[in-house]
C-alpha positions, -999 to 999 in steps of 0.1 A, spaced: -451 110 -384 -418 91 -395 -404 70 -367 -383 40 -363 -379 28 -324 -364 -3 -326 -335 -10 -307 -308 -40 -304 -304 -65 -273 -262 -60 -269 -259 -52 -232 -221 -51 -232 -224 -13 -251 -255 -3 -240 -246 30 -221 -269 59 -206 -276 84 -233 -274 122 -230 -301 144 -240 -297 176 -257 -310 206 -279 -299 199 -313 -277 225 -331 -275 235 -372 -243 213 -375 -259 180 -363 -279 180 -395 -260 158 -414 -257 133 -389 -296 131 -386 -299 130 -421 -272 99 -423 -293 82 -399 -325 87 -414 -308 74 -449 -298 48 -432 -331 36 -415 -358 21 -433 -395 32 -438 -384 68 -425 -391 99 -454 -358 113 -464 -358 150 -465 -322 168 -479 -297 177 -456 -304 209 -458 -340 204 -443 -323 189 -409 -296 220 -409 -322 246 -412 -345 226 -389 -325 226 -363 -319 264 -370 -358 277 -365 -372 248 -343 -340 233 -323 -358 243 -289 -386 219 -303 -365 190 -309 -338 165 -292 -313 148 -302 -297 115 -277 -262 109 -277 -241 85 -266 -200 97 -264 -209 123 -282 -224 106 -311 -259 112 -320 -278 81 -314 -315 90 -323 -335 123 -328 -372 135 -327 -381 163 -345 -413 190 -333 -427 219 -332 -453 241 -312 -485 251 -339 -487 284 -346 -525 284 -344 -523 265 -311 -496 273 -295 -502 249 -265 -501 220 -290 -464 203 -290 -465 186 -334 -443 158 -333 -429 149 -371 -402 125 -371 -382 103 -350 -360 77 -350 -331 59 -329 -299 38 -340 -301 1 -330 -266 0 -332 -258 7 -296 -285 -19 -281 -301 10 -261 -336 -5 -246 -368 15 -250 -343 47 -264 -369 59 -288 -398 58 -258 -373 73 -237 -364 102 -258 -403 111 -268 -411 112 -231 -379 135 -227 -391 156 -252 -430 157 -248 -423 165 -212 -397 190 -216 -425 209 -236 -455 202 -212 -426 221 -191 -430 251 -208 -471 254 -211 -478 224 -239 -514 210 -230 -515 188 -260 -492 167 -279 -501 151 -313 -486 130 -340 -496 116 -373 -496 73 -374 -503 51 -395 -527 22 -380 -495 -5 -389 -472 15 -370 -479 -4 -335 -446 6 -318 -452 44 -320 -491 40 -311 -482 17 -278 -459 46 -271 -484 72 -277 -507 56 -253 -484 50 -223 -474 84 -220 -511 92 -220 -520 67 -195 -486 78 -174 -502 116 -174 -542 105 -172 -543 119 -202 -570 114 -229 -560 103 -267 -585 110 -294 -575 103 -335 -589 110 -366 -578 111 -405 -555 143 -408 -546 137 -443 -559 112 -467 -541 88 -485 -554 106 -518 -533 138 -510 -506 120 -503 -496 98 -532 -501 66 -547 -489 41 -519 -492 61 -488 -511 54 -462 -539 78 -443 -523 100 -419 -541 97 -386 -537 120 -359 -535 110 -325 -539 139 -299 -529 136 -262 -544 158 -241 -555 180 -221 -519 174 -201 -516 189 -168 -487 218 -158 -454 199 -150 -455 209 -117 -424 238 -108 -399 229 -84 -402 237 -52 -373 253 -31 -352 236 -8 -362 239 29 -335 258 49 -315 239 73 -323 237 107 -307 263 134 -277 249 151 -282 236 189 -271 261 213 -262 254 249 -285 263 276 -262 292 283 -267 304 249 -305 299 242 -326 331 255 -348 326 281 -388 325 273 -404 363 280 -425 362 314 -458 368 320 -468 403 333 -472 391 369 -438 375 370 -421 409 351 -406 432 381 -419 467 376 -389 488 373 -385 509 399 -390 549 400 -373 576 417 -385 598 442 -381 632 419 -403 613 397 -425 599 413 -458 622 418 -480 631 451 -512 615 458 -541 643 454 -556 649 489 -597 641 495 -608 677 504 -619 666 540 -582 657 547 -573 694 528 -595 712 556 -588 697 585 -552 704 581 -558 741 574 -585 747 609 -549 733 623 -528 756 608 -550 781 619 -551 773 657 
């Protein structure tokens, strides 16, 4: 992984950056700002413009009045899709942000841990100490585990260039979803308004019945005779 995360001390422009999806026509702003910041691999312009085409919902870009600021570049493996690559970031000292790169790394690691990622990785040399002290704090931040080990040797690489090590920060727990809002609370209502609590079946009047509706008690069959040897007299 490429990355430059320094940042300037010049509080009188340091303003809040945004965050956003990057689009095919910010490529050749990235590109001018990787030219124009040391130790990062320059790619053509035409690399960042169709990057941004195919893998823009893998990446962000941070902008400050509309001007891009810094970048990170990733992408979810196609053999392990749960595994968030990222490949190359870097931020613009220029605007005396503090901690913009760790700020946009989080913003961007997260916003894929949002969407299922369980792992994150990127590739670092042992002399890049900013990027690994970044790696590591997000892991501790998410009680995370991070494991390395030699990706690519120098020997595929080129004369000059250094062991790619992977670092891999995992297994990273669901972003939690966002629970809905309560609903508010009924409005009060005056005594005359609130209903009465239901009563008990002893203190429930029975409602009363009519006389056509009401039946006859059956007679006892001693009552029965007695009335007929009467009848009979």
């Amino acid at each position: 992984m490429t990355t430059a995360l320094a940042s300037g001390t010049r509080p009188a422009q340091r303003k809040k950056p945004v965050f956003r999806t990057p689009r095919p026509e910010d490529g050749t702003a990235v590109w001018e700002l990787v030219r124009d910041t040391p130790g990062l691999d320059t790619n053509s312009r035409y690399f960042y413009v169709l990057w941004f085409r195919d893998f823009a919902d893998c990446s962000l870009l941070a902008t400050v009045d509309d001007e891009i600021v810094g970048f990170l570049l990733g992408y979810r493996r196609p053999e392990e899709p749960d595994t968030y690559f990222v490949w190359q970031t870097a931020v613009s000292p220029r605007h005396g942000i503090p901690f913009l790169g760790v700020k946009l790394f989080e913003a961007a690691a997260d916003r894929q841990r949002e969407r299922g990622a369980r792992y994150v990785e990127a590739t670092v040399s042992a002399e890049n100490k900013a990027i690994l002290m970044v790696l590591r704090q997000y892991a501790r931040k998410r009680s995370a585990e991070v494991t390395d080990r030699v990706l690519f040797p120098s020997a595929w690489l080129g004369e000059g260039h250094h062991d790619e090590v992977l670092h891999r920060i995992g297994p990273l727990d669901r972003a939690p979803a966002q629970q809905p809002a309560a609903p508010p609370p009924p409005a009060s209502q005056s005594p005359a308004q609130q209903p009465s609590a239901p009563q008990s079946p002893a203190q429930q009047p029975s409602a009363p019945q009519s006389t056509a509706q009401q039946p006859s008690a059956p007679q006892s069959p001693v009552r029965e005779s007695a009335q007929q040897k009467e009848n009979a007299a």
